[in-house]
C-alpha positions as CSV (number, residue, x, y, z in Angstrom):
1,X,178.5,103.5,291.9
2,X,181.3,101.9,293.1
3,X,181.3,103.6,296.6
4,X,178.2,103.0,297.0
5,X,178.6,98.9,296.3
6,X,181.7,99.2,298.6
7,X,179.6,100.6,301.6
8,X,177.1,98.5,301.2
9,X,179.4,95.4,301.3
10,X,181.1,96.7,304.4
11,X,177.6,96.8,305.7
12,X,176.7,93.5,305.1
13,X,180.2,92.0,306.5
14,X,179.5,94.0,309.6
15,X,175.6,92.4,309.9
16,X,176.9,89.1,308.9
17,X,179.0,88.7,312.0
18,X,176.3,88.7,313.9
19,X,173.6,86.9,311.8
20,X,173.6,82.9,311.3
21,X,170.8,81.1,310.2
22,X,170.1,77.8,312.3
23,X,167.8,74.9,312.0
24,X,165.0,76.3,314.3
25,X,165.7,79.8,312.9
26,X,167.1,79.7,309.4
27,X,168.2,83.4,307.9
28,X,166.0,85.4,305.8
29,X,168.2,86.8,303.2
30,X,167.2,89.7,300.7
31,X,169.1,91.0,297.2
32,X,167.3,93.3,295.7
33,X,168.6,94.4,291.9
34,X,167.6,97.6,290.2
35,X,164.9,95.8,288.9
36,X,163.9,92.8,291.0
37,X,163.9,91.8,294.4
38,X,164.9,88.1,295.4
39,X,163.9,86.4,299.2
40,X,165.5,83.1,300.7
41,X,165.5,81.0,303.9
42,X,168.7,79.8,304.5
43,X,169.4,77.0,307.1
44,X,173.4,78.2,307.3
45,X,174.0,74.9,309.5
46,X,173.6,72.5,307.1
47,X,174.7,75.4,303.9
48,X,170.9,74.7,302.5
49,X,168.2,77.0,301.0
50,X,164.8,75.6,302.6
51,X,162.6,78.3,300.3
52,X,162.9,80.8,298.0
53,X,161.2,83.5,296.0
54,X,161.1,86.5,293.9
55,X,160.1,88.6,291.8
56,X,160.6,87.0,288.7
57,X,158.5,84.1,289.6
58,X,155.8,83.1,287.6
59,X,153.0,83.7,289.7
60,X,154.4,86.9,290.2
61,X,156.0,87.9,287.1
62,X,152.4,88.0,285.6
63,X,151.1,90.6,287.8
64,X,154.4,92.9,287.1
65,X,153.6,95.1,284.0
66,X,150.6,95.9,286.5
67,X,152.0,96.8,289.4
68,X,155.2,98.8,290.7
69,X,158.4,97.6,292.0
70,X,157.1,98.6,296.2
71,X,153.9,96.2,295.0
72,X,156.7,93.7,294.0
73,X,158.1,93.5,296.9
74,X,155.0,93.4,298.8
75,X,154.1,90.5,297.2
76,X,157.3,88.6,297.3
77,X,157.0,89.4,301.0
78,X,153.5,87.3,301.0
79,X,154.7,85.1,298.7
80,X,157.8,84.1,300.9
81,X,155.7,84.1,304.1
82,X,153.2,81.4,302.5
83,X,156.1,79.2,301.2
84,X,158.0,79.4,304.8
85,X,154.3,78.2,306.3
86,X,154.2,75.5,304.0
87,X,157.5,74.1,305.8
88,X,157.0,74.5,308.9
89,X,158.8,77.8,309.3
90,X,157.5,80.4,311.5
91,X,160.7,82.0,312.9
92,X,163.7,83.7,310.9
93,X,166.5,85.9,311.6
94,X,166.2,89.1,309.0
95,X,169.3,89.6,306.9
96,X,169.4,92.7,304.8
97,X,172.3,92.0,303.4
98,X,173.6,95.3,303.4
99,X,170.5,97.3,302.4
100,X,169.3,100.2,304.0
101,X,166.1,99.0,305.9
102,X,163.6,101.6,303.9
103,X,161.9,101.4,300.6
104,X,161.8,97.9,299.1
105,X,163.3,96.1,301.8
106,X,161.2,97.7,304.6
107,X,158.2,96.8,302.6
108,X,159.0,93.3,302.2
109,X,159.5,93.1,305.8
110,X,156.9,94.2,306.8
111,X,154.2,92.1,304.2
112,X,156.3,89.2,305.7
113,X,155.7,90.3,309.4
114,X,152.0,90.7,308.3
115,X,151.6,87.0,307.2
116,X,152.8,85.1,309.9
117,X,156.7,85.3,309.8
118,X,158.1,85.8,313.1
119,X,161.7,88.5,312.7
């Protein structure tokens, strides 16, 4: 467990480097627990979180003993692409934060894609 943690933080030092979010294109950053997922835009500039979501929110929190955690993140993914809309946002720069892009995070990416969000 603990190689695996240290990896992944190497990983995300290495993609943080190159990743800053700016006012025109804030970051998209993505944590995803063993049981939840969790989605913000980040305007690093200014050190502000413009929107956030996941999948403990209420909206989708009530659909979760229905559906499984890929569904989740699917609609997290929609659910973050909607709020971003609502703002203004249409660009982001995709931070994985050390994930592996497959799985969860690919799926989320992807919904996002789907919905407007330009990454």
């Amino acid at each position: 467990m603990k190689k695996n943690l240290n990896s992944r933080l190497k990983r995300k030092l290495s993609i943080r480097k190159k990743i800053f979010g700016t006012t025109e294109r804030p970051r998209l950053s993505v944590f995803k627990s063993s049981k939840n997922i969790y989605v913000q835009i980040i305007d690093d500039e200014k050190g502000v979180t413009l929107v956030s979501a996941s999948g403990i929110d209420k909206s989708i929190s009530s659909m979760s003993h229905e559906l499984n955690k890929m569904q989740i993140a699917q609609e997290v993914g929609r659910s973050i692409a909607a709020k971003a809309k609502e703002r203004g946002i249409k660009k982001v720069a995709f931070d994985r934060n050390g994930f592996l892009y497959h799985g969860r995070i690919k799926a989320l990416a992807d919904t996002a894609r789907q919905e407007g969000l330009d990454f």
